[in-house]
ZABA-634308 format. One record per residue (C-alpha): residue number from 1; y negated, x negated, z negated. Coordinates in Angstrom, 2 decimals, padded with zeros to 5 digits, always signed. Example, Ala and Ser with C-alpha at 12.3 -4.5 7.8 and 13.67 -1.06 7.14 Angstrom:
k->1 | Y->+004.50 | X->-012.30 | Z->-007.80
k->2 | Y->+001.06 | X->-013.67 | Z->-007.14
END
This chain:
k->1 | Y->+000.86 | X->+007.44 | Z->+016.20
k->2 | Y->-002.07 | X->+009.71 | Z->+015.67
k->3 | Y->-005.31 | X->+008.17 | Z->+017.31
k->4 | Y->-007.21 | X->+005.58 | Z->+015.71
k->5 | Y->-010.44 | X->+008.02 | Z->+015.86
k->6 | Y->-008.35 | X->+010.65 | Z->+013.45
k->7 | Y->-010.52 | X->+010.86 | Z->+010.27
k->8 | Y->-008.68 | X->+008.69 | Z->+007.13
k->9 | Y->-011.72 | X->+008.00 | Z->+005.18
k->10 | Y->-010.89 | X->+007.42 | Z->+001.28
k->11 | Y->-013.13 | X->+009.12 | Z->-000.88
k->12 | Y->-013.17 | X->+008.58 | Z->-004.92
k->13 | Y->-015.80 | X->+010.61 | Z->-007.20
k->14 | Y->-015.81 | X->+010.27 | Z->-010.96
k->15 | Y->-012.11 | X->+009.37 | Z->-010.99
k->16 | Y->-010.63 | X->+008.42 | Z->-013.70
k->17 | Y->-007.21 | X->+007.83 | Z->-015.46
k->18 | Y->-006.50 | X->+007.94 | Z->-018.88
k->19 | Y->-003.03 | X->+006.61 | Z->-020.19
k->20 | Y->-002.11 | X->+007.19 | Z->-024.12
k->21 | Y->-005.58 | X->+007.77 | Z->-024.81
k->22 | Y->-007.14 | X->+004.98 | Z->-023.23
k->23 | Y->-008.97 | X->+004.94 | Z->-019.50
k->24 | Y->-006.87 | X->+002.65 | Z->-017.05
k->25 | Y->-008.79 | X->+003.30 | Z->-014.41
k->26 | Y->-012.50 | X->+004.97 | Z->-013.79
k->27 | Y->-014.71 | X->+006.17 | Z->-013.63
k->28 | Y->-014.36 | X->+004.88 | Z->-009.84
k->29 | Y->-017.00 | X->+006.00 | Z->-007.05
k->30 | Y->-015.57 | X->+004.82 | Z->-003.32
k->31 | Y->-016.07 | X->+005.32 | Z->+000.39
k->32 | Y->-014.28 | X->+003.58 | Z->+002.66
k->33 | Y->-013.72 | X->+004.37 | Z->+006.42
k->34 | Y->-012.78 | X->+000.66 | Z->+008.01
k->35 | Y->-009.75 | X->-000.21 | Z->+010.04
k->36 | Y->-008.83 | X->-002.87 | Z->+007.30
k->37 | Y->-009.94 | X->-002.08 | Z->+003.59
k->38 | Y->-008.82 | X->-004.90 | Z->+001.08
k->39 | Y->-008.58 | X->-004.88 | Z->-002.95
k->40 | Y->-008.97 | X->-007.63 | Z->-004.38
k->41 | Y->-008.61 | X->-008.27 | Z->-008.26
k->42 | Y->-006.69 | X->-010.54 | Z->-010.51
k->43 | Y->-003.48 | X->-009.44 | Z->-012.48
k->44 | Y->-003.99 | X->-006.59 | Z->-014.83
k->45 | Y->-006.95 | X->-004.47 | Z->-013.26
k->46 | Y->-005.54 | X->-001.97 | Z->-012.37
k->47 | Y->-004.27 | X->-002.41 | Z->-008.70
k->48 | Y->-000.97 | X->-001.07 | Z->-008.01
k->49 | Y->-001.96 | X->+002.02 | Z->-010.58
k->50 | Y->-004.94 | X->+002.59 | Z->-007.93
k->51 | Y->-002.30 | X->+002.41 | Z->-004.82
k->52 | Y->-000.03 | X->+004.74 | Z->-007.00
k->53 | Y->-003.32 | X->+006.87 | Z->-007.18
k->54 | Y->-004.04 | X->+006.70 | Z->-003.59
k->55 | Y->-000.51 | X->+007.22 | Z->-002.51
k->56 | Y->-000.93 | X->+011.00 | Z->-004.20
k->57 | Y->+002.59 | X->+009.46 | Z->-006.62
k->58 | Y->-000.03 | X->+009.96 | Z->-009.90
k->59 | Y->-002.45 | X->+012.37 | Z->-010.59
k->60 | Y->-005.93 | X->+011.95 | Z->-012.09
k->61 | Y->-007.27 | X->+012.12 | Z->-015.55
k->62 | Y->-010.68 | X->+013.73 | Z->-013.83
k->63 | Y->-012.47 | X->+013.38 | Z->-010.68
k->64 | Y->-011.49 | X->+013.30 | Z->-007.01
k->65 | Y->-009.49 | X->+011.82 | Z->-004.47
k->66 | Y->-009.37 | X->+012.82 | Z->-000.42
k->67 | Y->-007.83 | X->+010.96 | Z->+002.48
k->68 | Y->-008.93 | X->+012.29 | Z->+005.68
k->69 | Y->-010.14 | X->+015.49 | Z->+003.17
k->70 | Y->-006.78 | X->+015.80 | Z->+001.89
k->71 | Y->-006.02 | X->+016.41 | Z->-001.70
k->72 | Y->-003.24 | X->+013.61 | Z->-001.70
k->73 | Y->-001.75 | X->+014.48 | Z->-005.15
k->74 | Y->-002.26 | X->+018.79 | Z->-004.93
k->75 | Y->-001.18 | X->+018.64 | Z->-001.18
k->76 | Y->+002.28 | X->+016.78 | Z->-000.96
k->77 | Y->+003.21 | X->+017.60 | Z->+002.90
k->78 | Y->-000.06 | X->+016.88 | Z->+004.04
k->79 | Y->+000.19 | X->+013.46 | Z->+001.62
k->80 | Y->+003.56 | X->+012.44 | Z->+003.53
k->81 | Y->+001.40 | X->+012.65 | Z->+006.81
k->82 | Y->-001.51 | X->+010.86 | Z->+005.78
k->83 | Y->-000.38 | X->+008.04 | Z->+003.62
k->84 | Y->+002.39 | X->+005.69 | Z->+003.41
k->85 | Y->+002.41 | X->+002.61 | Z->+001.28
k->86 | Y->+004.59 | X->-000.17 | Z->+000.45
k->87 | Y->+005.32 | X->-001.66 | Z->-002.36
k->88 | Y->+005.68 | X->-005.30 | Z->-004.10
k->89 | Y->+009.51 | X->-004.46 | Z->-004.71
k->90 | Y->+011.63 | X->-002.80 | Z->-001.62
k->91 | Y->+014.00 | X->-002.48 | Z->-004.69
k->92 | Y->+011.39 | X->+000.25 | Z->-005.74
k->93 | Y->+011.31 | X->+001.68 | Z->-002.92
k->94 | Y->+014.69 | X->+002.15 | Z->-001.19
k->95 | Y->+016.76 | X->+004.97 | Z->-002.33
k->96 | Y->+019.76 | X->+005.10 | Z->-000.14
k->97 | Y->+022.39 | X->+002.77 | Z->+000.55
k->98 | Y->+022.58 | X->+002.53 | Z->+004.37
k->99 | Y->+019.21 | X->+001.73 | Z->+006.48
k->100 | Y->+019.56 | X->+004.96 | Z->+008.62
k->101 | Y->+019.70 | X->+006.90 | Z->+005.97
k->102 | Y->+016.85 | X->+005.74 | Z->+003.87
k->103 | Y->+014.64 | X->+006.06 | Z->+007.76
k->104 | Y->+016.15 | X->+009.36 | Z->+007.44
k->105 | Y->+015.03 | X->+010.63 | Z->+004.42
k->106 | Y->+010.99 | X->+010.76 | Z->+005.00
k->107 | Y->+011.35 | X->+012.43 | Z->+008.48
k->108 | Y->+014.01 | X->+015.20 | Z->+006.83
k->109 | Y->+011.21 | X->+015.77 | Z->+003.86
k->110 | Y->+008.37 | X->+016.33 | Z->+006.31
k->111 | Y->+011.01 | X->+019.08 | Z->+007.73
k->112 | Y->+012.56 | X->+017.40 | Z->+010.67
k->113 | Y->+016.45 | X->+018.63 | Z->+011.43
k->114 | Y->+019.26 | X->+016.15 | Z->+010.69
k->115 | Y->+019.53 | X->+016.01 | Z->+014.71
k->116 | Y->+015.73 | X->+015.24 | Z->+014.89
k->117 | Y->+015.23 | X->+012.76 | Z->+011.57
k->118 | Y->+018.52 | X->+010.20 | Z->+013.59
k->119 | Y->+016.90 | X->+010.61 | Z->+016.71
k->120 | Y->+013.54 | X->+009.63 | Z->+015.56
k->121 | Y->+015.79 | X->+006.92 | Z->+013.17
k->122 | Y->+017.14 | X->+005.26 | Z->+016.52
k->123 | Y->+013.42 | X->+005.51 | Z->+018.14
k->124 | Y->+012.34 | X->+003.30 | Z->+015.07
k->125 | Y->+015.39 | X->+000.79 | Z->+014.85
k->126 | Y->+015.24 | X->+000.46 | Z->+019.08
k->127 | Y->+011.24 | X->-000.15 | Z->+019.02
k->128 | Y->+012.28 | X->-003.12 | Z->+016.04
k->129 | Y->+015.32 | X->-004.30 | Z->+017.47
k->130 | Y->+017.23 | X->-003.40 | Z->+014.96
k->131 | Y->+019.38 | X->-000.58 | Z->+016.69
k->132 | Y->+022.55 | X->-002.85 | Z->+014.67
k->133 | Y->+020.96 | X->-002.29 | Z->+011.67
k->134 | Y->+021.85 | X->+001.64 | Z->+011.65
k->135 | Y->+024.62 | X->+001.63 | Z->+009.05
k->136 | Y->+024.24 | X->-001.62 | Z->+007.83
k->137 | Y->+024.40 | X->-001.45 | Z->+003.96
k->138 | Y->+020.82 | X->-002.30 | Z->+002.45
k->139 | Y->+022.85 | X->-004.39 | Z->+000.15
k->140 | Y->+023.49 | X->-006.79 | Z->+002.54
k->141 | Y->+020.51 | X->-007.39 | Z->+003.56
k->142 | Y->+018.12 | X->-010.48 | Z->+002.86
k->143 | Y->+014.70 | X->-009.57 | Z->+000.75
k->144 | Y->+012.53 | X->-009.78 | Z->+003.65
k->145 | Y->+014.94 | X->-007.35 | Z->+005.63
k->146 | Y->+014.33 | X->-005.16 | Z->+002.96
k->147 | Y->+010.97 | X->-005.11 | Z->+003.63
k->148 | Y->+011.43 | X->-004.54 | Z->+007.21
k->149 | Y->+013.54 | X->-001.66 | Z->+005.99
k->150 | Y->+010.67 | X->-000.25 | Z->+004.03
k->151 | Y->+007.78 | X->-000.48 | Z->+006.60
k->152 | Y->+010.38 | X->+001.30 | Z->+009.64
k->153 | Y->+010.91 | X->+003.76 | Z->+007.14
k->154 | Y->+007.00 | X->+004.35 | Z->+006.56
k->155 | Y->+006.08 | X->+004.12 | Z->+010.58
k->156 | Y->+009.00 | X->+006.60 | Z->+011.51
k->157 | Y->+006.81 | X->+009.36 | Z->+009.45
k->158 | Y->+003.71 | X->+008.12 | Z->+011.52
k->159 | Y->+000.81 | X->+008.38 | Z->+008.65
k->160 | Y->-002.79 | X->+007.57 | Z->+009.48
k->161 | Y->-003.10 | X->+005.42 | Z->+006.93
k->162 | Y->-000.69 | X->+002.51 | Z->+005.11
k->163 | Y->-001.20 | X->+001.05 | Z->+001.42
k->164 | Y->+000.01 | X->-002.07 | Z->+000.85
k->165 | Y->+000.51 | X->-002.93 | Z->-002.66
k->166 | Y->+001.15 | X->-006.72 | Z->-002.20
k->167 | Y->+004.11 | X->-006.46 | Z->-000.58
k->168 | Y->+004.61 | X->-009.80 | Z->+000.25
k->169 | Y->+004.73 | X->-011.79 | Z->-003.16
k->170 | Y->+007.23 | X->-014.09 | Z->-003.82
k->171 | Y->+008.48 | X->-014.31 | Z->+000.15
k->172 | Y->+008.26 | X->-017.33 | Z->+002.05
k->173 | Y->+005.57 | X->-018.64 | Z->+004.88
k->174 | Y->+007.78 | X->-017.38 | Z->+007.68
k->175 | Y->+008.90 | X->-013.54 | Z->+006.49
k->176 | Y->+005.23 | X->-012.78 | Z->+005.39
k->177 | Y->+004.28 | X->-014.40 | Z->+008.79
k->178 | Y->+006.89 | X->-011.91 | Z->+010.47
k->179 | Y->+006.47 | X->-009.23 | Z->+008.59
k->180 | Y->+002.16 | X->-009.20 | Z->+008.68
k->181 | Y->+002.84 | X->-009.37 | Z->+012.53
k->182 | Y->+005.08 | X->-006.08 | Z->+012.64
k->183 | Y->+002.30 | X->-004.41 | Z->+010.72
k->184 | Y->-000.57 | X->-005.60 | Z->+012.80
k->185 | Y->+001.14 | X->-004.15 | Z->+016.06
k->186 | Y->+001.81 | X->-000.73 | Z->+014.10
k->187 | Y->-002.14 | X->+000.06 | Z->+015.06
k->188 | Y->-002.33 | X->+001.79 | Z->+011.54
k->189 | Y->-005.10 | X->+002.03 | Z->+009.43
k->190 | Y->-004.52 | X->-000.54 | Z->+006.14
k->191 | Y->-005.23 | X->-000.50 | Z->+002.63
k->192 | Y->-004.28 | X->-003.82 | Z->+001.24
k->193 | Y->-004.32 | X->-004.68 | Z->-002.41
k->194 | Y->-003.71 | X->-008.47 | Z->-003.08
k->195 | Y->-004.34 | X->-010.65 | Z->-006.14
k->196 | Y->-004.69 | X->-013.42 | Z->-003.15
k->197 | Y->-007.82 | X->-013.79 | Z->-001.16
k->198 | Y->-006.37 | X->-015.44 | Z->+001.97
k->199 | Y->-004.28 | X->-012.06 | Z->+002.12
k->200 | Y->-007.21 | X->-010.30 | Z->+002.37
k->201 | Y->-009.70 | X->-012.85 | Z->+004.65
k->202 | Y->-010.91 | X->-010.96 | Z->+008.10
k->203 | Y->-010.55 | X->-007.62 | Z->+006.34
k->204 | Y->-013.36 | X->-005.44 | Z->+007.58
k->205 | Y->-014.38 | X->-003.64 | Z->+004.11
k->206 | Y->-013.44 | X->-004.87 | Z->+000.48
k->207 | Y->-013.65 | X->-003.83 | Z->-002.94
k->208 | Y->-013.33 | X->-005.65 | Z->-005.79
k->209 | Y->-011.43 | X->-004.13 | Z->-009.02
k->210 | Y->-011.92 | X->-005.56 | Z->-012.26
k->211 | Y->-010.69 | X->-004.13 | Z->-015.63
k->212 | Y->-009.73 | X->-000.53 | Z->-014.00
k->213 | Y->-014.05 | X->-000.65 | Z->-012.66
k->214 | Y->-015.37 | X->-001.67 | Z->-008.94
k->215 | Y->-017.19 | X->-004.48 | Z->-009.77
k->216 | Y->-018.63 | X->-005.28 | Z->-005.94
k->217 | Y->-018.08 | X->-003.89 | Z->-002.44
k->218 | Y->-018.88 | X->-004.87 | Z->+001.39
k->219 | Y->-017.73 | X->-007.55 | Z->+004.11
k->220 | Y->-014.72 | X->-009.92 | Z->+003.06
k->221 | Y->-016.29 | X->-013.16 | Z->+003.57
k->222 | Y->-019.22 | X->-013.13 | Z->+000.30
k->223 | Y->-016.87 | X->-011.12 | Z->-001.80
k->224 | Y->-013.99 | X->-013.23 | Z->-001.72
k->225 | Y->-015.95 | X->-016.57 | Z->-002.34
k->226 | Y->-017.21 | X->-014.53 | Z->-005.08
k->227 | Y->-014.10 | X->-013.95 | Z->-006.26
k->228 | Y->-012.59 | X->-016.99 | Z->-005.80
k->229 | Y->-014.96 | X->-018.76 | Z->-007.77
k->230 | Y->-014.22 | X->-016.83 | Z->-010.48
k->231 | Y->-011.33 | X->-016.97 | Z->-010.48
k->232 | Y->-011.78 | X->-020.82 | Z->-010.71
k->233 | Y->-014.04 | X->-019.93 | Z->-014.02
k->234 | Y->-011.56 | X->-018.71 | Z->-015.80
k->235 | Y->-009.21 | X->-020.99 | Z->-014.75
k->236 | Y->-010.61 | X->-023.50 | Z->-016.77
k->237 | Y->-010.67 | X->-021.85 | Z->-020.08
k->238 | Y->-008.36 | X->-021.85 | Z->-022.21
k->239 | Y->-007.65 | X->-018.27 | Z->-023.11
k->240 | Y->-003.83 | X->-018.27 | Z->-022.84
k->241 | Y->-003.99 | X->-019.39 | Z->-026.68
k->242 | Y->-005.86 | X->-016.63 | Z->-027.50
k->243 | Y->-003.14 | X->-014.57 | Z->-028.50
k->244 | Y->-002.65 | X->-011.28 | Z->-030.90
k->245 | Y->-000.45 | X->-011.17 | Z->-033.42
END
């Protein structure tokens, strides 16, 4: 892995993303430089566009965004080093059919031989326990294995820095359980956008994303009572009847 010093920080200045004519996202100002940065905001504000952002997968209307001073979206190689992420649906995310190969393919686009990308493969399955896994088909395995698929896949291109675009809805106590403690002994940097606040409690840095905007920033703890409680306010209205016809 590369050392924990190695800079990642996330810098956003006047971004901004326009979609059909109308701004998604923006105009967002953010620092962040913490192990664990969380972002927290209900359905609909703009989340998983943001880790799409991050990730360098869209590009900005205006404005900038650096990891670790790299232009993630102009700079694809560099990107691939720096970031991984993970997504809500391993369906979204796994191209190939057998696990080695979809290990494979990150390693082989960051240049590695064939010889190299199955040897690193093996390191990855081995250091998981998984070594049985190496032709299994994908299609035969559970959700959660899926997952597990997805986040070997990430580590065996070693980035600084890991998005996680709530990765773990819909899976039950015992895979998130598993799969939060493969991730906490990766010793990456994380980027965790959740909807849920207990996701996201003991974070060391949080941001708060409401309507595309970053409506409040700093330690977990007075954020996510904030956000919580509002939560809880709207909750109690009724604004599921208001509907356009």
């Amino acid at each position: 892995m590369e050392p924990e010093a190695a800079d990642c920080t996330i810098r956003l200045s006047g971004l901004r993303l326009d979609i059909s004519g109308r701004t998604v996202l923006g105009p967002l100002d953010l620092q962040g430089n913490a192990p664990r940065i969380g972002i927290v905001g209900r359905n609909g504000s703009g989340k998983s566009t943001l880790a799409r952002l991050l990730a360098g997968l869209i590009a900005p209307t205006s404005g900038q965004l650096t990891i670790g001073g790299v232009d993630v979206h102009a700079d694809r190689r560099a990107a691939l080093r720096m970031v991984g992420i993970l997504f809500q649906n391993p369906e979204h995310q796994i191209i190939f059919p057998i696990v080695s190969e979809e290990i494979a393919f990150g390693l082989r686009q960051l240049g590695a031989s064939r010889d190299e990308a199955l040897a690193r493969t093996d390191e990855v399955l081995a250091r998981f326990d998984r070594l049985h896994w190496r032709d299994a088909p994908v299609s035969a395995l559970s959700q959660g294995q899926k997952h597990l698929v997805c986040i070997m896949a990430v580590l065996a291109m070693r980035p600084r820095l890991l998005i996680l675009d709530e990765p773990f809805a819909g899976l039950d106590i015992p895979t998130r359980m598993q799969l939060t403690r493969h991730l906490d002994g990766a010793g990456l940097r994380l980027l965790h956008i959740s909807h849920d606040p207990a996701d996201l409690a003991g974070y060391d840095q949080l941001f708060w994303l409401d309507r595309g905007r970053i409506v409040a920033s700093g330690a977990a703890a007075p954020i996510l009572s904030d956000f919580t409680a509002e939560m809880q306010r709207l909750g109690h209205l009724d604004d599921l009847a208001d509907l356009s016809c």
